[in-house]
C-alpha positions in Angstrom: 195.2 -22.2 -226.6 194.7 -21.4 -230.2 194.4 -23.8 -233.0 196.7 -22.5 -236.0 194.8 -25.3 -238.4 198.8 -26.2 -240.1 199.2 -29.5 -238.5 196.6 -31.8 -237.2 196.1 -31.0 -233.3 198.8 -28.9 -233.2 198.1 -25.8 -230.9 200.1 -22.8 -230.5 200.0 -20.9 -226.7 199.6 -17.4 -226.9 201.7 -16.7 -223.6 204.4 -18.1 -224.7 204.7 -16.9 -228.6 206.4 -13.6 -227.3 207.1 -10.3 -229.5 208.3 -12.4 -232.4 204.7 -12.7 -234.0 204.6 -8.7 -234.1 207.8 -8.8 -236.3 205.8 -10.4 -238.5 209.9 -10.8 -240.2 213.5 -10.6 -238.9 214.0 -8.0 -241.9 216.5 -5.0 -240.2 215.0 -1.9 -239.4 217.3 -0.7 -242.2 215.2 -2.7 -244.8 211.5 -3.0 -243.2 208.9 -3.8 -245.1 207.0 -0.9 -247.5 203.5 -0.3 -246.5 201.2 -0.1 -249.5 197.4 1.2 -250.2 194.9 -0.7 -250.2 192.7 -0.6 -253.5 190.5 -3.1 -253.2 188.7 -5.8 -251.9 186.9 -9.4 -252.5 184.9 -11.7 -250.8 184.6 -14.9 -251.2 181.1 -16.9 -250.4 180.9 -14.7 -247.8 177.2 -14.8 -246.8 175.4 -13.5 -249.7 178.1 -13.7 -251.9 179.6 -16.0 -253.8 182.5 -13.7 -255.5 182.3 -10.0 -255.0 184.4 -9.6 -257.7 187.3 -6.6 -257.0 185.5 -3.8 -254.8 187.6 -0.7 -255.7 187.5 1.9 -253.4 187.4 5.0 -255.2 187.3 8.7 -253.6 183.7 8.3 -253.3 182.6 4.8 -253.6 178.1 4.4 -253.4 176.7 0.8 -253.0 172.9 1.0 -254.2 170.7 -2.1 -253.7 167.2 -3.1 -252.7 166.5 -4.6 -249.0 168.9 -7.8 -248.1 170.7 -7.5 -251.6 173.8 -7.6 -249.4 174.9 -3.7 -249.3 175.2 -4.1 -245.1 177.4 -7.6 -245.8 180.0 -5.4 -247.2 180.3 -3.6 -244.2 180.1 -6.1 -241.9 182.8 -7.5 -243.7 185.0 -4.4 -243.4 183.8 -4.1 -239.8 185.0 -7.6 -238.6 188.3 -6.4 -239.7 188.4 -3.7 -237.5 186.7 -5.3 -235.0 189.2 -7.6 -235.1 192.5 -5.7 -234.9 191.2 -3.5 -232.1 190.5 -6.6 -230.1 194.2 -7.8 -230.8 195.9 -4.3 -229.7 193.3 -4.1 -226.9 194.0 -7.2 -225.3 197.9 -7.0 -226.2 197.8 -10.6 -227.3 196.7 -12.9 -230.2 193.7 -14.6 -229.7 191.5 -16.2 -232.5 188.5 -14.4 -234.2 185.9 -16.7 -232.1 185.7 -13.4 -229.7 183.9 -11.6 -232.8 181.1 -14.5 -232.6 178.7 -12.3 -230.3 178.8 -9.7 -232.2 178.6 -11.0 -235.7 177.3 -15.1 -235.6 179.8 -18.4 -236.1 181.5 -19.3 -239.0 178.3 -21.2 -240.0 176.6 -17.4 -240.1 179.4 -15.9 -241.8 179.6 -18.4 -244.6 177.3 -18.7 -247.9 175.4 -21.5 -247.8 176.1 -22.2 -251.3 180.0 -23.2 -250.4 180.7 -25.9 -251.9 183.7 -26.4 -250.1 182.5 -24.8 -246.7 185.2 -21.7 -247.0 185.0 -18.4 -246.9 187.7 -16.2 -248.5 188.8 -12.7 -248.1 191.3 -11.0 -250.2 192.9 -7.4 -250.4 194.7 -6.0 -252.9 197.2 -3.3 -252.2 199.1 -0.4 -254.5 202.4 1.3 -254.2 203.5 3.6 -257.1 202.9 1.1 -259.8 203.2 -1.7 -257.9 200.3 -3.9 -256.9 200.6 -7.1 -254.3 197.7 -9.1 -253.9 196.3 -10.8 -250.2 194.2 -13.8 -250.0 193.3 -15.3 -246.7 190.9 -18.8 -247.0 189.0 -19.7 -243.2 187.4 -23.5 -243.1 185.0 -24.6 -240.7 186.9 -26.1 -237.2 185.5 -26.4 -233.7 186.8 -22.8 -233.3 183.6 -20.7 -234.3 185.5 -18.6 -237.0 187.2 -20.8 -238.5 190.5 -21.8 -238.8 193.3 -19.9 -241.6 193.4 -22.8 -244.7 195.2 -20.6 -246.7 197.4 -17.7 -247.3 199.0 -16.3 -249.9 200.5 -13.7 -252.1 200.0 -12.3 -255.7 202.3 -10.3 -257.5 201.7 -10.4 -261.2 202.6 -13.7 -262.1 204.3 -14.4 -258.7 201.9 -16.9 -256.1 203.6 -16.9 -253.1 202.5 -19.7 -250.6 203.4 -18.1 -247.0 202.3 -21.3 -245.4 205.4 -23.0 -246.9 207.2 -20.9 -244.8 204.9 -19.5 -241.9 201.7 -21.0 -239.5 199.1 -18.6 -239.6 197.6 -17.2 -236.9 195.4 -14.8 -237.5 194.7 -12.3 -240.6 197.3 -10.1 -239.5 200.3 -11.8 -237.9 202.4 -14.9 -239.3 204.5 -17.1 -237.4 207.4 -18.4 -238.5 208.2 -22.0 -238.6 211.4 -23.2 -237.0 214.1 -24.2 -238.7 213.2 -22.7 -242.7 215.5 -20.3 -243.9 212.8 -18.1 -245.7 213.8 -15.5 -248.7 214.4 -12.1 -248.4 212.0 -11.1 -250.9 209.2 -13.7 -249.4 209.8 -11.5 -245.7 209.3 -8.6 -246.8 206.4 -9.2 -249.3 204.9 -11.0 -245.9 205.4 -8.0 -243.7 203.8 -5.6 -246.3 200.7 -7.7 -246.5 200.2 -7.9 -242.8 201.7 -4.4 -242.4 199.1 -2.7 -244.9 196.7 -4.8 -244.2 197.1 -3.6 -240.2 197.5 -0.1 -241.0 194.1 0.0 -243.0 192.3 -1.7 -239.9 193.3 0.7 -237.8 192.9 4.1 -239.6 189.6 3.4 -241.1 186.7 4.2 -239.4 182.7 3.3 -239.8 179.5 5.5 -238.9 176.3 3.3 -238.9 172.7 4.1 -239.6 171.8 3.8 -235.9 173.6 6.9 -234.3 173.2 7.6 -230.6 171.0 10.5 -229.4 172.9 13.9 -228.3 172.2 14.6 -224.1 171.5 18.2 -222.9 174.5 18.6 -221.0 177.3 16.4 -221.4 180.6 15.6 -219.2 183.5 16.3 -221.7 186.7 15.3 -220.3 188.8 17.4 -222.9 190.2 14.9 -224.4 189.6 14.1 -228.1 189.1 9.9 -229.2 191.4 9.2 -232.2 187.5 9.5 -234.4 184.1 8.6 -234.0 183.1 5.3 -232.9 180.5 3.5 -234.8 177.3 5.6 -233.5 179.1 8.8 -233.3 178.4 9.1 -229.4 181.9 10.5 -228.8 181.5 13.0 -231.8 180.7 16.2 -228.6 183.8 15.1 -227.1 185.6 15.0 -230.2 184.4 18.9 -231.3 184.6 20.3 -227.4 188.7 18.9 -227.2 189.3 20.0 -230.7 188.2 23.2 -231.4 187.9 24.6 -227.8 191.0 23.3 -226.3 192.9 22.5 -229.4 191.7 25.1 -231.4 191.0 23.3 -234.7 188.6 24.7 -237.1 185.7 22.4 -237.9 185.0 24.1 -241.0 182.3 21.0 -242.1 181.1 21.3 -239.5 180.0 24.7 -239.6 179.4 24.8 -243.1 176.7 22.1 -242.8 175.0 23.8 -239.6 174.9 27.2 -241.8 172.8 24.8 -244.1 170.5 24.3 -241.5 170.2 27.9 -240.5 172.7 28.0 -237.6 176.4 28.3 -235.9 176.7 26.6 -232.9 179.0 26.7 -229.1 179.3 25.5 -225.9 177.7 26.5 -222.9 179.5 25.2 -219.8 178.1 25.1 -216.1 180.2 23.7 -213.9 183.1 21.6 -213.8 183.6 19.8 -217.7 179.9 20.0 -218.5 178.5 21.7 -221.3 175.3 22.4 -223.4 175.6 22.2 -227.3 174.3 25.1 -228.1 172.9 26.3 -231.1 171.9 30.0 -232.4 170.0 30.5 -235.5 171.7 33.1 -238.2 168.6 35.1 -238.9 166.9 35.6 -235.7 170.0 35.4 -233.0 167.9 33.2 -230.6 169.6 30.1 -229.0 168.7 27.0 -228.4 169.9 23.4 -227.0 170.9 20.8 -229.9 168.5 18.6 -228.5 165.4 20.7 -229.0 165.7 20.8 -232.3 165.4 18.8 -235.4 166.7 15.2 -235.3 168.4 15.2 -238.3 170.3 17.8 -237.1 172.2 15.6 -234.3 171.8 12.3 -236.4 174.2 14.0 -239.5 176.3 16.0 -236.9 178.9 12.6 -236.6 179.4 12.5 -240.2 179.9 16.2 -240.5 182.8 15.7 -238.1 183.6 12.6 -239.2 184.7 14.2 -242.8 186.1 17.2 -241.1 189.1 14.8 -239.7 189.8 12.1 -242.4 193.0 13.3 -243.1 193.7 11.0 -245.8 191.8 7.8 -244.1 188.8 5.8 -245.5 184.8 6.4 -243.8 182.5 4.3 -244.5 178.6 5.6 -243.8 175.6 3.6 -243.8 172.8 5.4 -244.7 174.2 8.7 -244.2 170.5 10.5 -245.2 168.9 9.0 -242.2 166.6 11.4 -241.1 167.6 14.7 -243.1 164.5 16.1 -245.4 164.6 15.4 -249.7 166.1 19.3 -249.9 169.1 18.6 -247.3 169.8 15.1 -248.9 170.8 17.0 -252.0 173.2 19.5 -249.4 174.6 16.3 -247.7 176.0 15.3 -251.8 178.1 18.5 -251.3 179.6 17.9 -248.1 180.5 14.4 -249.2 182.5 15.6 -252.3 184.3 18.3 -250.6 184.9 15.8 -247.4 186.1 13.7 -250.3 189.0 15.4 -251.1 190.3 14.6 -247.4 190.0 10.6 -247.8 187.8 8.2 -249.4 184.4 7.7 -248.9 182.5 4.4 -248.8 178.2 4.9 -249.0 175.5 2.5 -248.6 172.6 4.7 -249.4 168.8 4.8 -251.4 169.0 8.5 -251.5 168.0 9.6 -255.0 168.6 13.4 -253.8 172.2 12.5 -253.0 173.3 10.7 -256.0 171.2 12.9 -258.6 173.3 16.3 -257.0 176.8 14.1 -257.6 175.9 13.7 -260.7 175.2 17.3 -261.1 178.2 18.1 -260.0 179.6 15.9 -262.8 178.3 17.6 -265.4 179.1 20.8 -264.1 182.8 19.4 -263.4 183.4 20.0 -260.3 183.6 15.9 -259.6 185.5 14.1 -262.1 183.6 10.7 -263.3 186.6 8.9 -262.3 186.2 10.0 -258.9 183.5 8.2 -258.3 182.4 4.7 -258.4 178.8 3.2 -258.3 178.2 -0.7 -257.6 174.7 -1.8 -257.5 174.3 -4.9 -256.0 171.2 -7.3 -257.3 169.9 -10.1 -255.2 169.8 -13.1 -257.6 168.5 -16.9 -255.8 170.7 -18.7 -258.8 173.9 -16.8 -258.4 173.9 -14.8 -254.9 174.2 -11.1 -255.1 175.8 -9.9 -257.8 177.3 -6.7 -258.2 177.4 -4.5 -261.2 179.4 -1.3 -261.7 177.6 1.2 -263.1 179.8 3.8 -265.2 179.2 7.6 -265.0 179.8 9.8 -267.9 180.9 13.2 -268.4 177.2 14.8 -268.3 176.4 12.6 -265.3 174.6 10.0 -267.1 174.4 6.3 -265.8 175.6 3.9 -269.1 175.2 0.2 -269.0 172.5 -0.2 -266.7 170.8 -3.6 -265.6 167.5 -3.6 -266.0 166.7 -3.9 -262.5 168.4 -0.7 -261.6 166.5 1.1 -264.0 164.0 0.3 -261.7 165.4 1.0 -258.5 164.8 4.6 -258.3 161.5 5.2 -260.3 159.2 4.4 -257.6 158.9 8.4 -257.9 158.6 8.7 -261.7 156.1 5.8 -261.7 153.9 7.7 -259.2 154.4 11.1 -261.1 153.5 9.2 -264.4 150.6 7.5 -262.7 149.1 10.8 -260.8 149.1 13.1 -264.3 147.1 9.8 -266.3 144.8 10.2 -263.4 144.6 13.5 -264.0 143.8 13.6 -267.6 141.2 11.1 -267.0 139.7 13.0 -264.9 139.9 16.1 -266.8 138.3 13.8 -270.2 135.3 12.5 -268.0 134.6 16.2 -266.9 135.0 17.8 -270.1 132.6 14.7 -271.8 130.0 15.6 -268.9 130.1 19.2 -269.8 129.0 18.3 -273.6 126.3 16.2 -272.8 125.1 19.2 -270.5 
């Protein structure tokens, strides 16, 4: 049973719903809903925060922030939508979010202690041509341990469309209809575009964490290729032996970023579907297995991949530098602009060496500042996180800074500054002892 939260104690079986709550509408096939773009997106006292504000995702999108400032909420915010629509189609039946609990706490978790109304809301706002529809879902505390829907509704310009006049909600993506209202056209189908862009975002986005799984020396590949990468890139060897030995797509990321390290790479099989990722250094010829060398070779390998199929989808990396040296967090800038122009590109990172090469790139106009967006997100006890955007100009100069990103990279210039008036003490007391001698 499922509690829909529309009528007190009122409980809707998901057995017996049937294929009417995938319709989301009755509209004909002749006139189905569009399915916009989405833009951007808020949250609403959603652990840290207490308003987001609009998070626009731009073709490359970097959140920069000290420890717990909230850069990992944001994900985790995009990853319980995921999570959440993959359960639905895995299980081939609606069920509540309460399943996501293990994985990411109970409503109580989830929801910023500030509240003052013990809600949390999430809202998505989509783009077609010049058309923009707003999505704003509201979840209240219940005995279920997500929540229950309070809320749902529509924005479009002056328009506020109240879908619960018409529908009971059942879970971010699906409305029901209620029995016996004769609902709009227009109302239907600006429904089924919600839920239907809303849906195919979920499922075409994809996320590559910070903690990526360690490569094996041989490895059974079944020659099939997953539709991408799951969260620790594990399935990334499966992914490059379907595609470009079976399939014969060029990884050309891929290779490009190895070449950085000094290599090309290919497989080795022994045996029935087992094979050895193999890798052969350009200078000297000799080969070697992945796993013997470098682990930031294996840990950036996912991403690589990851960029070279995005065909027109949104990633979203955490910490994508983990474990490449200062000079190859500069290359991995590169290979996220040209990945770039494949999808968009959403980064949590503190890499300096990353963000000062975009802005190089800037300058030297092969990234337009529109192209790129940077929020930088400050922990603040009074007012939660709050989120700045930090413009970029034309010479890849930040403008309008807070003064606590100022601050956030010059741990470096602060030691630099410190170890040259060390230096010219040093020098002063030596050249006063050489007088008095």
């Amino acid at each position: 049973m499922l509690e829909t939260g529309f009528e007190k104690n009122k409980t809707l079986n998901i057995d017996t719903v049937g294929t009417s709550l995938f319709d989301t509408c009755s509209l004909s096939s002749e006139n189905p809903p569009e399915i916009y773009r989405l833009e951007a997106f808020q949250l609403q006292d959603f652990k840290v925060f207490r308003n987001t504000g609009w998070i626009k995702l731009n073709r490359l999108t970097l959140l920069l922030g000290n420890n717990s400032s909230g850069k990992s909420a944001l994900f985790q915010a995009l990853q319980m939508l995921s999570a959440a629509y993959s359960r639905l189609i895995r299980e081939e039946k609606f069920s509540s979010l309460s399943g996501l609990s293990e994985v990411f706490g109970s409503f109580s978790d989830i929801c910023s202690k500030t509240s003052e109304n013990y809600t949390v809301k999430f809202a998505f706002r989509f783009v077609s041509d010049s058309k923009t529809l707003e999505y704003h879902i509201y979840f209240g505390n219940s005995p279920d341990e997500y929540g229950q829907v309070t809320d749902v509704f529509a924005k479009e310009g002056t328009q506020h469309i109240d879908f619960l006049q018409y529908y009971n909600s059942v879970n971010i993506f699906f409305l029901e209809r209620k029995a016996g209202f004769n609902i709009p056209e227009d109302i239907e189908k600006k429904a089924g575009c919600c839920l239907l862009s809303l849906g195919e975002f979920a499922k075409t986005f994809q996320i590559i964490s910070a903690h990526r799984s360690l490569p094996e020396r041989t490895m059974q590949l079944a020659g099939t290729s997953p539709r991408h990468i799951d969260l620790s890139g594990h399935d990334v060897y499966e992914m490059l032996y379907a595609l470009s030995e079976i399939q014969g797509k060029e990884f050309s990321l891929v290779r490009k970023w190895l070449e950085k390290f000094g290599y090309t790479y290919h497989w080795k099989m022994s045996g029935m579907n087992r094979g050895e990722f193999i890798l052969k250094d350009i200078k000297t010829g000799i080969e070697s297995n992945l796993v013997d060398n470098g682990f930031g070779i294996s840990q950036s390998l996912p991403l690589a991949a990851a960029l070279d199929t995005l065909q027109n989808r949104t990633l979203l990396v955490d910490s994508p530098e983990a474990f490449l040296q200062t000079n190859m967090q500069s290359e991995l800038g590169d290979l996220l602009i040209e990945g770039s122009r494949q999808g968009r590109i959403l980064l949590e990172t503190g890499s300096e060496y990353l963000l000062l090469r975009m802005q190089r790139r800037i300058a030297e106009e092969i990234l337009s500042p529109e192209e790129i967006t940077v929020y930088f997100l400050e922990d603040n006890t009074e007012q939660g996180t709050v989120i700045y955007t930090i413009p970029i100009d034309e010479n890849g100069n930040f403008q309008n800074t807070p003064p606590a990103f100022i601050h956030f990279f010059s741990s470096d210039y602060n030691d630099l500054e410190k170890l040259d008036e060390v230096r010219r003490k040093k020098e002063k007391h030596a050249a006063e002892h050489s007088n008095r001698h």
